[in-house]
Backbone atoms as SQL, in Angstrom:
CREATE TABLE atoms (id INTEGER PRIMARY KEY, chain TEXT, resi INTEGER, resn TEXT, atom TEXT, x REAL, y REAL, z REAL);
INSERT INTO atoms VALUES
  (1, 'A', 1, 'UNK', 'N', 97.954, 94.166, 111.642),
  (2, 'A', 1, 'UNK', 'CA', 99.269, 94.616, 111.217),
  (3, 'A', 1, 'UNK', 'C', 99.950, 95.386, 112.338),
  (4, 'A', 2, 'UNK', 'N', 100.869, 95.076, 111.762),
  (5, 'A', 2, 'UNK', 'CA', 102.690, 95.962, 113.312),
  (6, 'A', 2, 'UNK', 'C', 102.011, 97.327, 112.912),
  (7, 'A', 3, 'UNK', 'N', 102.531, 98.055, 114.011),
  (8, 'A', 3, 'UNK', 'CA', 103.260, 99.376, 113.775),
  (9, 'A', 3, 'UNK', 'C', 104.353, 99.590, 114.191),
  (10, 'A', 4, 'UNK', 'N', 105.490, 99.364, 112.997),
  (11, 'A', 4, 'UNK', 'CA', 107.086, 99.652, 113.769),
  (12, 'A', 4, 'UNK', 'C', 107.466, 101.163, 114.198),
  (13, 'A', 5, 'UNK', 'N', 106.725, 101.849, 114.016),
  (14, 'A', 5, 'UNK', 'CA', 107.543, 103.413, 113.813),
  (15, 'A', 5, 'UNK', 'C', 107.927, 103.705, 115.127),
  (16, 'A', 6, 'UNK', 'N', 106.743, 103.444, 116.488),
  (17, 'A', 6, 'UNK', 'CA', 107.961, 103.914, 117.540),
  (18, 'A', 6, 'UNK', 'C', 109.436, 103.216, 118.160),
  (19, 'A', 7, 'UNK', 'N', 108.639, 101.650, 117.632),
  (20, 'A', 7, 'UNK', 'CA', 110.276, 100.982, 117.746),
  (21, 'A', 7, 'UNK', 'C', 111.060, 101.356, 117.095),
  (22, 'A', 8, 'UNK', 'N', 110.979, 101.528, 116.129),
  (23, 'A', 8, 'UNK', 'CA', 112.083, 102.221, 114.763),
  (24, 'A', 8, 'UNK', 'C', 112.922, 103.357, 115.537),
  (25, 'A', 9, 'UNK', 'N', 111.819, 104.448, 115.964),
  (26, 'A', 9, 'UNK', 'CA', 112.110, 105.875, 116.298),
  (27, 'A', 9, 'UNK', 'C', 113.287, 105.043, 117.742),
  (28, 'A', 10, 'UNK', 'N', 113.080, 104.636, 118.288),
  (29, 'A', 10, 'UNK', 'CA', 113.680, 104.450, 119.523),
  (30, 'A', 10, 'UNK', 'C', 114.868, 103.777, 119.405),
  (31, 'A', 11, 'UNK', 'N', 114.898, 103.021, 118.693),
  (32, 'A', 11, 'UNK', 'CA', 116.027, 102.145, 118.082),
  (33, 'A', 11, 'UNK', 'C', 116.929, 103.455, 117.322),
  (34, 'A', 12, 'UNK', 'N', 116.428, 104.265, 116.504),
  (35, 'A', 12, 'UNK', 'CA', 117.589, 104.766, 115.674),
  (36, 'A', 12, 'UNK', 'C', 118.524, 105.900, 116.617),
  (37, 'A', 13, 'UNK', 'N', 117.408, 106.760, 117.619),
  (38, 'A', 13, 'UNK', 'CA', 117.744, 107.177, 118.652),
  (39, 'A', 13, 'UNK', 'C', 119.173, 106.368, 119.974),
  (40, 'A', 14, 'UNK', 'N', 118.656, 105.324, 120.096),
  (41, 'A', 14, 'UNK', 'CA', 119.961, 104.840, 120.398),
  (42, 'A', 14, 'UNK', 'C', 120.946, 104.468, 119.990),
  (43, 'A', 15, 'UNK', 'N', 121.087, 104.636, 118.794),
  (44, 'A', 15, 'UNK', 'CA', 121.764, 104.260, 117.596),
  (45, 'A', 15, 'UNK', 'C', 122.692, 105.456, 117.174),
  (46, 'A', 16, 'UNK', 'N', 121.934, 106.888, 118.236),
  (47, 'A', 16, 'UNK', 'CA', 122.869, 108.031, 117.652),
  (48, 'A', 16, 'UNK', 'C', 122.213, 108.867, 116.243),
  (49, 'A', 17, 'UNK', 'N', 121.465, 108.254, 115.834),
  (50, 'A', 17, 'UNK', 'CA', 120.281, 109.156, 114.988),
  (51, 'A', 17, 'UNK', 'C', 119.708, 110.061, 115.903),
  (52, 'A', 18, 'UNK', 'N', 119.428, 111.087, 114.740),
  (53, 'A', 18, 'UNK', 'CA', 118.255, 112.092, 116.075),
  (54, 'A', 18, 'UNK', 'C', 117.088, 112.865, 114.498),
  (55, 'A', 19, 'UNK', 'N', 116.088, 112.916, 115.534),
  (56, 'A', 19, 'UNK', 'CA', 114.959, 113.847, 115.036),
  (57, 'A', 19, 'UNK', 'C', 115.550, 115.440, 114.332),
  (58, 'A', 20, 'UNK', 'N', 115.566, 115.624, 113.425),
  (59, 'A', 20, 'UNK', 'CA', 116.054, 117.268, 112.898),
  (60, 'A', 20, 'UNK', 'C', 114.434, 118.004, 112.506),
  (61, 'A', 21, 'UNK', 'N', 113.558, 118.069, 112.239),
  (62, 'A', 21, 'UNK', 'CA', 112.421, 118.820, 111.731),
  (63, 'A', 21, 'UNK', 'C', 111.192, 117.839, 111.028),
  (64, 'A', 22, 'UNK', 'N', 109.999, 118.304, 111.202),
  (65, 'A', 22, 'UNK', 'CA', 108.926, 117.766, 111.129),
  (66, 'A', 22, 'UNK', 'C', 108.545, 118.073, 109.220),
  (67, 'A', 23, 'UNK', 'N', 108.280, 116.847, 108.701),
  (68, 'A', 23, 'UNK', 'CA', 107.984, 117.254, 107.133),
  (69, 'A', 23, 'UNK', 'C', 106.900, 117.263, 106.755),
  (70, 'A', 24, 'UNK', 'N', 106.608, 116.718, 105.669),
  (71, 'A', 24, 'UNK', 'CA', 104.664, 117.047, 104.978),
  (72, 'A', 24, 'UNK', 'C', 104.439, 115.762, 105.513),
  (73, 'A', 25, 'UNK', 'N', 103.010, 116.732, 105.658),
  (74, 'A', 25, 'UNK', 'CA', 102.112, 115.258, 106.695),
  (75, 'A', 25, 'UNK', 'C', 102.598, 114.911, 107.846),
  (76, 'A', 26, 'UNK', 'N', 102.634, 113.594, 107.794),
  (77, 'A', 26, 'UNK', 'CA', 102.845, 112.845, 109.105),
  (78, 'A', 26, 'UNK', 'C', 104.439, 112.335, 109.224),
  (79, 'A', 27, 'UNK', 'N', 105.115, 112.991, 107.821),
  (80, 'A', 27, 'UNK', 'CA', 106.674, 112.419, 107.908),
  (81, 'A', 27, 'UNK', 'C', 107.258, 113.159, 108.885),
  (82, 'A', 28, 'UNK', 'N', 108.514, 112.681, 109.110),
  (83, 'A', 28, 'UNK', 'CA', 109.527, 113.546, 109.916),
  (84, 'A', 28, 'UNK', 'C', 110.771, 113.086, 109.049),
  (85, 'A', 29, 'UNK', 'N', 111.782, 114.000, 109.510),
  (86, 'A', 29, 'UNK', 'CA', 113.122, 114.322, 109.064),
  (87, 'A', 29, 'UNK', 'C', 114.296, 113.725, 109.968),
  (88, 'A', 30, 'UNK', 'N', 114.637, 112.647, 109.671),
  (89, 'A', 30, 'UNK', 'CA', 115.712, 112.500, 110.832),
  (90, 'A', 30, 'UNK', 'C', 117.697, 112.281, 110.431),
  (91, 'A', 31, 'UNK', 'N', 118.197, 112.879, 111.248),
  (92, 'A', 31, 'UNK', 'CA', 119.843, 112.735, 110.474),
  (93, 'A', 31, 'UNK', 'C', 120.456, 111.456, 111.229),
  (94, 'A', 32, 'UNK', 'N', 120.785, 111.055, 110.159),
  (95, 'A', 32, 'UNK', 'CA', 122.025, 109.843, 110.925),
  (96, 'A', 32, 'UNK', 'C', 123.729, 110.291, 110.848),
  (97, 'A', 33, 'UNK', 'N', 124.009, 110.125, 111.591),
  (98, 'A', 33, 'UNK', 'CA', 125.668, 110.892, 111.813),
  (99, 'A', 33, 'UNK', 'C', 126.837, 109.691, 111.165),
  (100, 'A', 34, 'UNK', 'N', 125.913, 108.804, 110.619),
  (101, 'A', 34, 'UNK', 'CA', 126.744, 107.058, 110.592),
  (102, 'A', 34, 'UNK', 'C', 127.005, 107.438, 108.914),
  (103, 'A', 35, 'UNK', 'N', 126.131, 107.835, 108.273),
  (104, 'A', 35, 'UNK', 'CA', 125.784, 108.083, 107.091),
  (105, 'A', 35, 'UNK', 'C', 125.601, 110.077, 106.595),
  (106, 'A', 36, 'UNK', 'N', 125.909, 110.489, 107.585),
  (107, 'A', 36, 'UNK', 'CA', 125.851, 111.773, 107.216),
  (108, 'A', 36, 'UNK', 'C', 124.967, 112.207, 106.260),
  (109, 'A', 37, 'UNK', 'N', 123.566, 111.398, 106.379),
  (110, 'A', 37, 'UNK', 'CA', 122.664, 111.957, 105.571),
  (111, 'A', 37, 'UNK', 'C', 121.802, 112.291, 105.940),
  (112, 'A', 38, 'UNK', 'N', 120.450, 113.386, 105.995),
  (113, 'A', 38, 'UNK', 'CA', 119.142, 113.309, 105.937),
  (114, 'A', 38, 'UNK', 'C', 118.217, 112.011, 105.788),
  (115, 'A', 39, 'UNK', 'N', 117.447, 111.232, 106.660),
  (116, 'A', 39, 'UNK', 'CA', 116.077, 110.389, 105.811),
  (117, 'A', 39, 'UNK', 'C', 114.855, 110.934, 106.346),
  (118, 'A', 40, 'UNK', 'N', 113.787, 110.285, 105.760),
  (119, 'A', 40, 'UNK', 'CA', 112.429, 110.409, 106.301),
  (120, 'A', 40, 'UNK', 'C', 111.938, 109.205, 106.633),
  (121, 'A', 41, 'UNK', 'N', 110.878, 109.618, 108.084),
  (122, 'A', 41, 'UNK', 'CA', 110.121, 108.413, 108.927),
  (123, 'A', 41, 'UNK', 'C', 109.075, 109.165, 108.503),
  (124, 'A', 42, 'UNK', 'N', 108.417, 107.807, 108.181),
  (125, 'A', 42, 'UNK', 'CA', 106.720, 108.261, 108.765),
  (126, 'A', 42, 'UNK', 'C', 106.143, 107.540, 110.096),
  (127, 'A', 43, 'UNK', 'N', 104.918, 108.472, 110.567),
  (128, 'A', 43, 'UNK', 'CA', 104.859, 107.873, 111.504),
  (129, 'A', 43, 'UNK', 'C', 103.946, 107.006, 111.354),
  (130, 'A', 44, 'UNK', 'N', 103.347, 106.205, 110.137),
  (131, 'A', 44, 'UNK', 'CA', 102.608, 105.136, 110.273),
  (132, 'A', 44, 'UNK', 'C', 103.391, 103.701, 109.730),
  (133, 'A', 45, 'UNK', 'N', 104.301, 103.089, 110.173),
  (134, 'A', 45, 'UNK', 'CA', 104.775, 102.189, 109.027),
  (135, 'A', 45, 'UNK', 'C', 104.414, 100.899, 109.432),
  (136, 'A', 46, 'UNK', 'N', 103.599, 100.665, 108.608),
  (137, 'A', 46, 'UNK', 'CA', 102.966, 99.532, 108.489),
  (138, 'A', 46, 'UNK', 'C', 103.884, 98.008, 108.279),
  (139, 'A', 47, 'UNK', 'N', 104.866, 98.170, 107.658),
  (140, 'A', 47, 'UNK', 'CA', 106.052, 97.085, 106.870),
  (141, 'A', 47, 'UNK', 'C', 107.299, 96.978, 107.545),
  (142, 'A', 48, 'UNK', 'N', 107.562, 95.563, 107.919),
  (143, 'A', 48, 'UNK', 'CA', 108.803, 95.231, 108.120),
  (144, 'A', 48, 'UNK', 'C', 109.766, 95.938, 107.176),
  (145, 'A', 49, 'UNK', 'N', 109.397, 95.871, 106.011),
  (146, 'A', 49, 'UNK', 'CA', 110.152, 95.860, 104.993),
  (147, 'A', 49, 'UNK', 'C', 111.034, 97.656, 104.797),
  (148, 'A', 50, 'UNK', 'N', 109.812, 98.733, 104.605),
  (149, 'A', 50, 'UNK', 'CA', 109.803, 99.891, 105.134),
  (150, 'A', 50, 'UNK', 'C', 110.713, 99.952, 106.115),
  (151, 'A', 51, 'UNK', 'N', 110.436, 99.795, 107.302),
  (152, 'A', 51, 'UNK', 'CA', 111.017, 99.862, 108.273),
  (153, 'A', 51, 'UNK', 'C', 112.584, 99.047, 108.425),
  (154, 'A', 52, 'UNK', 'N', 113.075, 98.649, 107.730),
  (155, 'A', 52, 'UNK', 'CA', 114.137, 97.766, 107.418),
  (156, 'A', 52, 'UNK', 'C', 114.972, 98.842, 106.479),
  (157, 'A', 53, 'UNK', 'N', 113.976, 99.805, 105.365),
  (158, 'A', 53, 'UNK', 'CA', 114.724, 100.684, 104.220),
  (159, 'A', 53, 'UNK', 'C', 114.848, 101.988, 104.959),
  (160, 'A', 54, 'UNK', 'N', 114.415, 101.950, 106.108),
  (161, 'A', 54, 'UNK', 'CA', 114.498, 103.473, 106.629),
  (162, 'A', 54, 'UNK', 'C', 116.027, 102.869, 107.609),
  (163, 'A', 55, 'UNK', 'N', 115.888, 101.939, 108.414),
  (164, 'A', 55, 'UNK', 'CA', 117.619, 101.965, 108.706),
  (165, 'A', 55, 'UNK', 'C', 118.452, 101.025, 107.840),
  (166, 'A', 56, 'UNK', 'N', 118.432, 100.974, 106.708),
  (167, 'A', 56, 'UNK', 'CA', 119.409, 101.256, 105.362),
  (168, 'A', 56, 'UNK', 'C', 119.956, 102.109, 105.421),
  (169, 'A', 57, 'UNK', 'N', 118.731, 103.061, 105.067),
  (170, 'A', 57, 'UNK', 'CA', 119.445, 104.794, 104.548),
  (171, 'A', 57, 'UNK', 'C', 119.829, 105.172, 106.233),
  (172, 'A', 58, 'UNK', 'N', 119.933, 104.899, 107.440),
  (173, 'A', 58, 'UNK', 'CA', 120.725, 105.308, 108.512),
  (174, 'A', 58, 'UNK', 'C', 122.202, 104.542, 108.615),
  (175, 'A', 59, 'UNK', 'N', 122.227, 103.710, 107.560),
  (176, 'A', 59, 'UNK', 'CA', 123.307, 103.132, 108.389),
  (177, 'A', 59, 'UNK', 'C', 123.154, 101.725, 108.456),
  (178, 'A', 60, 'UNK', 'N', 122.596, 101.299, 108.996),
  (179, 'A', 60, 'UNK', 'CA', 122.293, 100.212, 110.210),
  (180, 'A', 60, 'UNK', 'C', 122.014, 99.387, 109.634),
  (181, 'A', 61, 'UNK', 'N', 122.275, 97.607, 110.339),
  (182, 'A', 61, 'UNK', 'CA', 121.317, 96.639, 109.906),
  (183, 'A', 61, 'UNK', 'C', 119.922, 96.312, 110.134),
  (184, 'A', 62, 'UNK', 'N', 119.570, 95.684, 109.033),
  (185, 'A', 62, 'UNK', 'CA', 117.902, 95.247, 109.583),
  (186, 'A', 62, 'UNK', 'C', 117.478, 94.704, 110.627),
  (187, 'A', 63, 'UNK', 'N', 116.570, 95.046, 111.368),
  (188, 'A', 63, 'UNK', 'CA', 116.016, 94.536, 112.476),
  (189, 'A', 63, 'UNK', 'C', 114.683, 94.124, 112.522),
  (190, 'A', 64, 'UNK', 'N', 114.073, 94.562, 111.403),
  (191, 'A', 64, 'UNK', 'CA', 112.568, 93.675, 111.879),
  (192, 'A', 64, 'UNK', 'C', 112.788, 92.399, 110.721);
């Protein structure tokens, strides 16, 4: 199995997302300015699919 999370992380980063604070466990907190909202990454994501609903909630289209 993938691990998308640092592509994810790097992608949303150029995208104008940024890292805001570290959450429970292994999540993190990141803001998108597209969507003016809060989401959470984890850093294990196993799923296209996951990784597709985390830049939803940024904004963005799917990429994996």
């Amino acid at each position: 199995m993938s691990d998308y999370s640092k592509e994810l992380k790097q992608y949303l980063q150029k995208e104008g997302c940024y890292f805001e604070r570290q959450g429970k466990g292994d999540h993190e907190i990141w803001f998108s300015p597209i969507t003016n909202i809060r989401f959470v990454v984890d850093n294990r994501i196993k799923s296209r699919h996951t990784a597709n609903a985390v830049l939803k909630q940024a904004g963005l289209p799917k990429k994996f």
